[in-house]
KEKE-3310 file (N, C-alpha, C; in steps of 0.2 Angstrom, whole numbers, plus 5000, padded with zeros to 4 digits):
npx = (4965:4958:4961:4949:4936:4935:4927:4931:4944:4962:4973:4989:5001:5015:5027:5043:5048:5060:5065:5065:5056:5039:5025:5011:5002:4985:4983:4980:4971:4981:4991:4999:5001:4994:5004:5016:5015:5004:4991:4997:4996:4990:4990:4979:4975:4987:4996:5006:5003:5002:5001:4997:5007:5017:5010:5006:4998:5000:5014:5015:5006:5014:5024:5020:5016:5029:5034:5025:5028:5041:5041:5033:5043:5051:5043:5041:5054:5060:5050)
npy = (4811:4801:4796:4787:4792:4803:4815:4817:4813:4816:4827:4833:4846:4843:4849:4852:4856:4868:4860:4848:4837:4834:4844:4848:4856:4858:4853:4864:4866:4865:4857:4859:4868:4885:4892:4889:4889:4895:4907:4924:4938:4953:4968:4980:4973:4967:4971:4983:4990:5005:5018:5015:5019:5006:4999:4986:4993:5007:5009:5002:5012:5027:5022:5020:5034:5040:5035:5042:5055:5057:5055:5063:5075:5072:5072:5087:5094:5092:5097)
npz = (5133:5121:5105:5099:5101:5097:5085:5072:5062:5067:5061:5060:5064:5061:5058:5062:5078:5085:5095:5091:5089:5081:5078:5085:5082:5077:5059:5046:5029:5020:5027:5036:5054:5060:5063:5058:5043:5041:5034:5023:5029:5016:5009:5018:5026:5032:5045:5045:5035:5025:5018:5008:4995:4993:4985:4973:4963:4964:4962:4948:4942:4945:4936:4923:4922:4924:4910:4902:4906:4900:4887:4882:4886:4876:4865:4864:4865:4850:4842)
capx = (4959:4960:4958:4944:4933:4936:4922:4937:4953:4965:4978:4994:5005:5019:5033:5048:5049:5065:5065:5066:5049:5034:5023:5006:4995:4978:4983:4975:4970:4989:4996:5002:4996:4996:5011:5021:5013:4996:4993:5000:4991:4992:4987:4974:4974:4992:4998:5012:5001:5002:4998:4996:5012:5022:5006:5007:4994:5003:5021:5014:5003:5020:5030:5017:5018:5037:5036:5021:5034:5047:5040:5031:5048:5055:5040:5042:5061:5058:5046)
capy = (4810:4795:4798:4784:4796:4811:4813:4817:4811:4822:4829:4837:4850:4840:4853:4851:4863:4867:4856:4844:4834:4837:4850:4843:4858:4853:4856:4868:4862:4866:4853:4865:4875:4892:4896:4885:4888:4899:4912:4928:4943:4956:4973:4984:4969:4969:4976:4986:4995:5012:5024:5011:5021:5004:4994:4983:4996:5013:5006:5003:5019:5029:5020:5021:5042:5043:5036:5047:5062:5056:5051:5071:5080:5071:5078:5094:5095:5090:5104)
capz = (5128:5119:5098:5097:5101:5091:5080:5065:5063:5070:5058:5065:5057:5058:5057:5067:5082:5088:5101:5085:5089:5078:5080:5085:5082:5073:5054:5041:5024:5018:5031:5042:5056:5059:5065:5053:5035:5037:5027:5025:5026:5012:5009:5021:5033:5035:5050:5043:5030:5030:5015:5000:4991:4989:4982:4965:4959:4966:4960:4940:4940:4944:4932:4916:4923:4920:4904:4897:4905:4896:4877:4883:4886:4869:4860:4866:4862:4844:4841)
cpx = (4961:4958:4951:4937:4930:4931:4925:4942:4956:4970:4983:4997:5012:5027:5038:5048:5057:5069:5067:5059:5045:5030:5014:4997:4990:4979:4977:4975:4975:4992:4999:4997:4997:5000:5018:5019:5006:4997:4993:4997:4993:4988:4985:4975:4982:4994:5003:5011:4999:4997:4996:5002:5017:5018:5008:5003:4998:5011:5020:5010:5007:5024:5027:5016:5023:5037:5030:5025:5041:5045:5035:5037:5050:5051:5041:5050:5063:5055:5049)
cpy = (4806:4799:4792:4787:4801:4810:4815:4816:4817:4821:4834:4840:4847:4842:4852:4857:4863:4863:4848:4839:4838:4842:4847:4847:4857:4858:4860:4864:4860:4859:4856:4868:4881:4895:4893:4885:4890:4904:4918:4933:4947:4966:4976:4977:4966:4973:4981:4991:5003:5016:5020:5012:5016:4997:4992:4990:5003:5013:5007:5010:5023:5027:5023:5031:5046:5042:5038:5056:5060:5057:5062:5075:5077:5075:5083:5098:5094:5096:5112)
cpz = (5122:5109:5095:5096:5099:5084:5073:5066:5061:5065:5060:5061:5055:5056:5061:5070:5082:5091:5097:5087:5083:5080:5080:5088:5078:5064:5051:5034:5021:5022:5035:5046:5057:5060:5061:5046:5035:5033:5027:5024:5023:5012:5016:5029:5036:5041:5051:5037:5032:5027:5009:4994:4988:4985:4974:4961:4959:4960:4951:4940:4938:4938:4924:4917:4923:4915:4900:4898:4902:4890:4878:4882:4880:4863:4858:4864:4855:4840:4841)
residu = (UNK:UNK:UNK:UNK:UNK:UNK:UNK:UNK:UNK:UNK:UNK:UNK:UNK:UNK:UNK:UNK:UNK:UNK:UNK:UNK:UNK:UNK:UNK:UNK:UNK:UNK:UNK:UNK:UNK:UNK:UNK:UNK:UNK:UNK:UNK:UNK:UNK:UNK:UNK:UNK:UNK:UNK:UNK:UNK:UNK:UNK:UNK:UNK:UNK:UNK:UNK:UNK:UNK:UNK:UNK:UNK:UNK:UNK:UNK:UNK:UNK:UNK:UNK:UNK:UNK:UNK:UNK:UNK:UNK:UNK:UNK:UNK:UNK:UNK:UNK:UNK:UNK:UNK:UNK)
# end
């Protein structure tokens, strides 16, 4: 199938495979295709999430609730 035809010109991802040739799946806006520079999935749509316990959100909550138990216990020992 010839490209004169192609109702868009075809952009390639361009990546070197292994095999050291390019890689001549139909890129994404990034320049790349999916398996060379798509984009990575996070949270809940990760496949690897479990309970949320190591999220950005879970990780700071914990942290600002050791140091309200701390600046607590100092008060407390002062008293």
């Amino acid at each position: 199938m010839g490209t004169d035809n192609y109702p868009m010109p075809r952009v390639h991802c361009g990546a070197h495979t292994r095999t050291g040739v390019s890689c001549r799946q139909p890129a994404m806006l990034n320049g790349r295709c999916r398996l060379h520079g798509g984009k990575s999935k996070s949270g809940v749509e990760h496949g690897r999430y479990r309970t949320g316990e190591y999220t950005k959100e879970a990780v700071a909550f914990r942290s600002e609730m050791r140091e309200l138990l701390r600046i607590t216990k100092q008060m407390i020992a002062k008293s």
